[in-house]
Steps between C-alpha positions, in 0.01 A plus 500: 500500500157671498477527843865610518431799301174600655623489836825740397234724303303517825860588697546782255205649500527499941844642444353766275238618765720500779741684326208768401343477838831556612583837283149636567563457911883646479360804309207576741729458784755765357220781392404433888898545644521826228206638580453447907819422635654862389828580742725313290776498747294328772583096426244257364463144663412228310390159672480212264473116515819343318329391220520541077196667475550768787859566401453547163185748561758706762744512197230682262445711774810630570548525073171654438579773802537865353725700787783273657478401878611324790378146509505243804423131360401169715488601933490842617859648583525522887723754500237712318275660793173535288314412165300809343445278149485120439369246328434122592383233225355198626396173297245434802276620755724279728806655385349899617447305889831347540611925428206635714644512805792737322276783441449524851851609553688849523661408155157630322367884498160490601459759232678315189393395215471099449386295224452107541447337205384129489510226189137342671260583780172470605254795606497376868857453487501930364280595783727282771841702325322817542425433877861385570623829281285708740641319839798627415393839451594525139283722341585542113498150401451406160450085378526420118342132449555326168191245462383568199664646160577832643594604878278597770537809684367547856583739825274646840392786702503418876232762566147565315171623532392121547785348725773579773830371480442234279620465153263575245638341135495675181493295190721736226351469167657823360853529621645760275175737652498401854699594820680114543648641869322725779671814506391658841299378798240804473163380638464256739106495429385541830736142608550542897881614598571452867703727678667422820476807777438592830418861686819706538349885430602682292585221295219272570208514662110368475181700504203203440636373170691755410880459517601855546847684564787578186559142449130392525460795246760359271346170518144592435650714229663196348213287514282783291798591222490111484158360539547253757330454818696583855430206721691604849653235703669573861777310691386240783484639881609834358816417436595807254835468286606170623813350526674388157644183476547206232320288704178613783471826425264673659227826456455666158818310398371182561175593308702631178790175523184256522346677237182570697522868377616611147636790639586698822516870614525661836796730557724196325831604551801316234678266704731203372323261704256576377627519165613118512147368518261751329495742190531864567368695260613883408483742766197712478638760794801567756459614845748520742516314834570722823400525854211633639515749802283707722479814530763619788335553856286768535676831697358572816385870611869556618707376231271760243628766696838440294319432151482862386939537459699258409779342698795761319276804644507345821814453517587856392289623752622307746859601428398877486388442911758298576764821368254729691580288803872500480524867402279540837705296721824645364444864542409401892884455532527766263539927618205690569579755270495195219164384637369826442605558130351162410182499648479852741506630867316398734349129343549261755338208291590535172447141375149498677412831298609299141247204639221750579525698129501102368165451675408869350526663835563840598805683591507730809841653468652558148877529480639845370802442298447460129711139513268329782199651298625363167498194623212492688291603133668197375372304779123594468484513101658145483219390812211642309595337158560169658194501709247649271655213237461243783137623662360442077603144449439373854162580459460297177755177613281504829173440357635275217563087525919457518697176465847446563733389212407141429765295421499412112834463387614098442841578674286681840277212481745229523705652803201500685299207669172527300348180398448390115153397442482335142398177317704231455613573141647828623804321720652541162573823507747503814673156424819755436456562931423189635508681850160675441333188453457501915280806470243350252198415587274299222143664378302179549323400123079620496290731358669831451771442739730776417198798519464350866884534574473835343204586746702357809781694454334844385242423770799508750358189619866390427742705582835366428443378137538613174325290171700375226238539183504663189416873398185405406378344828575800675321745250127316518558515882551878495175582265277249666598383895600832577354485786721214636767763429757653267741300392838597323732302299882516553676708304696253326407161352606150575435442107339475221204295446374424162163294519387227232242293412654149614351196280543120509802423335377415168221700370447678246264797648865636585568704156103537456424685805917660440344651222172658657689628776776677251265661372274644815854582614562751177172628601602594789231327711723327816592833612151623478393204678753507764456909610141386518511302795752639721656877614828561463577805660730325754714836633173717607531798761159393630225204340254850659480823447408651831368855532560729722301487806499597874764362739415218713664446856621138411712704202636764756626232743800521386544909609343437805741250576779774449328697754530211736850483425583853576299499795642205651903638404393846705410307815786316419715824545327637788528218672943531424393829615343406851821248551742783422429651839692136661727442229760793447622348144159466381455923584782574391428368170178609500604865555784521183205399284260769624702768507683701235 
């Protein structure tokens, strides 16, 4: 009976310190849900074993809980995508590894709060949780151990002044004054970050160990605001972008879906292939995609001779002979007495005369009625205007460097046989015309591959392409290859292209470095950046100004060629003239138009 009675005292008195034990844990775990897990309308999981002890301490939870929330008990809801806040109580250190592989999984926020708490563990066994907690990229992790009378508190920092990426374990002794959870990712104390890139100016390119260009600038930028240092890793056998794909990708994708880089740059485009294997994060800055063109082919000495009117003055002027003509040729049919009143007695070539006060030569016989001298006044005012106006800009479109219209509009481009040169990733953009597809021709992956496209075609070393790139590309070409040649871009865009920083697919440097870059963003510092590296005065009258200088012959060609002309059309008419004398027709003829 003795023994009886001790052994139910000893019972009692277990029962009495697991039910304290019990109450001190539940009301620790609740200050921690009120005080860190705030958004009360976000649901908490709790993952317990199915045992007395663990379900009773989840019902003084709940009780002791000020605000009212959403609570998932046992497995996590699949139909819920992701878990901000939970919980998971384990009697054992063998319990937390059969879970382990769970916090590897899209069901946990790489940025939510967790709290393990275990009934007994070792120190070795704290250290190995840690280490599995940090494999799954989970980085405010909290783990309450009850060994003694009162719990244990411990969490980690991934990065210090004395270690890179691995956790470093904090032993709690004041948790009412101490920060239980990390609350940003601030300082990565010098920790190497590895960024995936190649050279693609002006996004990318490499000076010794500097990565320069917008992007490299954001980068380096990043890795100051941040303390960490840039380690730069480039895709095998140059193979730029890569193709995505779930399996075997290849380039900078294959370095970010391996996980050989923690993150990528290099005029990164959002694509949903992309998209399926990696992480994008937020766009940083939008360009457009287009096509670039040359400038049109230069005018020769001739064709400048039309530059100083336009095509609607021509044709005015061209009308205005062609009447002359008619009226001419009419009043031949026409009574002499009518002949006289329009342009006076005795003019025997009166459309000769008009050409000879054109060329500003003189007039031996002026007609005497006021009608014919009317509109002879007409005649040489409207010759003077027109040829002083003509004489001034001839001699400044002669001397100056003149293209024809290059074709930059999508539609002009497309109903003509030019060739698309452009990477592989932009056969995207004409999926909608399947029939284009024949005129492509694929950039081949290296070092700076589009720049030497750009110089090909500007270059005229190719002459029936056009480059599909981005505004960007064609800017840095314009401010430093110049003298490969001006390029323009179309006047319309294919589309839009918003670039990203493209991560593995679980990371959490996505809302770290999301943050930075918000804020250099608000600073305005990508559009500084970009203006920096490229021009973008695309519609220019000349890249030059020229000043005005003597004539050369090889810029008169074009009036001695007129000369020529004329020359060869008057032996052309005396030789009609010396076959008149067999050919009656041909005199005749000959003779209406001489005479009056």
């Amino acid at each position: 009976m003795l023994l009886l009675a001790l052994s139910l005292s000893i019972i009692g008195l277990n029962c009495v310190a697991v039910c304290l034990t019990t109450d001190v844990t539940s009301k620790l775990i609740t200050e921690i849900i009120d005080q860190y897990f705030v958004f009360r309308q976000v649901p908490l999981s709790i993952v317990s074993e199915k045992d007395s002890i663990h379900l009773e301490l989840v019902d003084q939870i709940l009780g002791n809980l000020q605000t009212p929330r959403v609570v998932q008990l046992g497995s996590t809801n699949a139909e819920y995508s992701t878990w901000f806040y939970s919980m998971f109580l384990f009697t054992s250190y063998e319990s937390f590894v059969e879970h382990a592989n769970l916090l590897s999984s899209e069901q946990y926020d790489l940025f939510g709060f967790y709290t393990f708490f275990f009934n007994e563990v070792t120190e070795v066994q704290i250290r190995n949780a840690f280490d599995a907690i940090w494999k799954s990229k989970l980085l405010r992790a909290l783990i309450i151990v009850f060994n003694d009378d009162r719990p244990q508190l411990y969490n980690y920092f991934p990065y210090n002044s004395h270690s890179c990426s691995k956790p470093t374990i904090r032993h709690i002794q004041q948790p009412k004054s101490s920060e239980l959870f990390l609350r940003q990712l601030n300082n990565f104390y010098g920790c190497p970050i590895i960024l995936g890139t190649f050279e693609t100016p002006p996004f990318v390119y490499f000076q010794g160990n500097t990565t320069n260009g917008f992007e490299g600038d954001l980068a380096s930028t990043l890795s100051q605001k941040l303390n960490f240092q840039l380690v730069v890793v480039t895709p095998p056998d140059n193979a730029q972008w890569g193709d995505p794909r779930p399996n075997g990708s290849t380039g900078l994708m294959k370095l970010l879906q391996e996980e050989t880089a923690q993150f990528g740059v290099g005029c990164l485009g959002i694509m949903p292939q992309r998209n399926e294997i990696l992480q994008p994060g937020r766009p940083h800055y939008n360009s457009r995609v287009l096509f670039a063109v040359p400038e049109g082919r230069p005018l020769n000495s001739f064709e400048k001779l039309f530059q100083p009117f336009d095509r609607t003055v021509w044709a005015a002027e061209g009308i205005l002979i062609c009447i002359t003509i008619t009226v001419v040729l009419t009043l031949k049919f026409a009574p002499n007495a009518a002949r006289d009143f329009v342009y006076g007695p005795d003019n025997p070539t009166p459309f000769l005369n008009a050409i000879n006060i054109f060329y500003t030569g003189a007039l031996h016989r002026v007609p005497r009625r006021n009608f014919a001298r009317t509109l002879l006044i007409l005649w040489i005012v409207h010759c003077f205007v027109m040829r002083t106006v003509y004489q001034g800009l001839l001699f400044k479109y002669l001397q100056e460097e003149s293209n024809h219209k290059p074709i930059d509009i999508i539609d002009d481009i497309e109903r003509s046989q030019l060739h698309y040169h452009m990477n592989k990733n932009a056969e995207r953009f004409f999926a909608h015309n399947p029939s284009l597809l024949s005129r492509v021709r694929l950039i081949p992956p290296g070092n700076d591959s589009v720049s030497l496209a750009l110089d090909a075609v500007s270059s005229r070393r190719v002459r029936d392409a056009v480059v599909v790139c981005t505004l960007e590309h064609i800017a840095y070409h314009n401010k430093h290859r110049l003298k490969q040649g001006f390029l323009r871009s179309s006047r319309d865009s294919l589309s839009s292209y918003p670039m990203v920083i493209y991560y593995p697919k679980r990371t959490f440097l996505v809302r770290v470095l999301d943050r930075v870059i918000g804020q250099i963003e608000t600073a305005g510092l990508m559009d500084f950046w970009v203006r920096r590296y490229g021009n973008y005065n695309f519609f220019p009258k000349r890249v030059e100004v020229t000043q005005p200088t003597a004539l050369k012959v090889d810029q008169l060609m074009g009036c001695f060629e007129c000369i020529c002309v004329q020359w060869v059309v008057s032996c052309g008419v005396f030789g009609l003239e010396l076959l008149s004398r067999w050919l009656s027709g041909l005199r005749r003829f000959l003779e209406f138009l001489a005479h009056k």
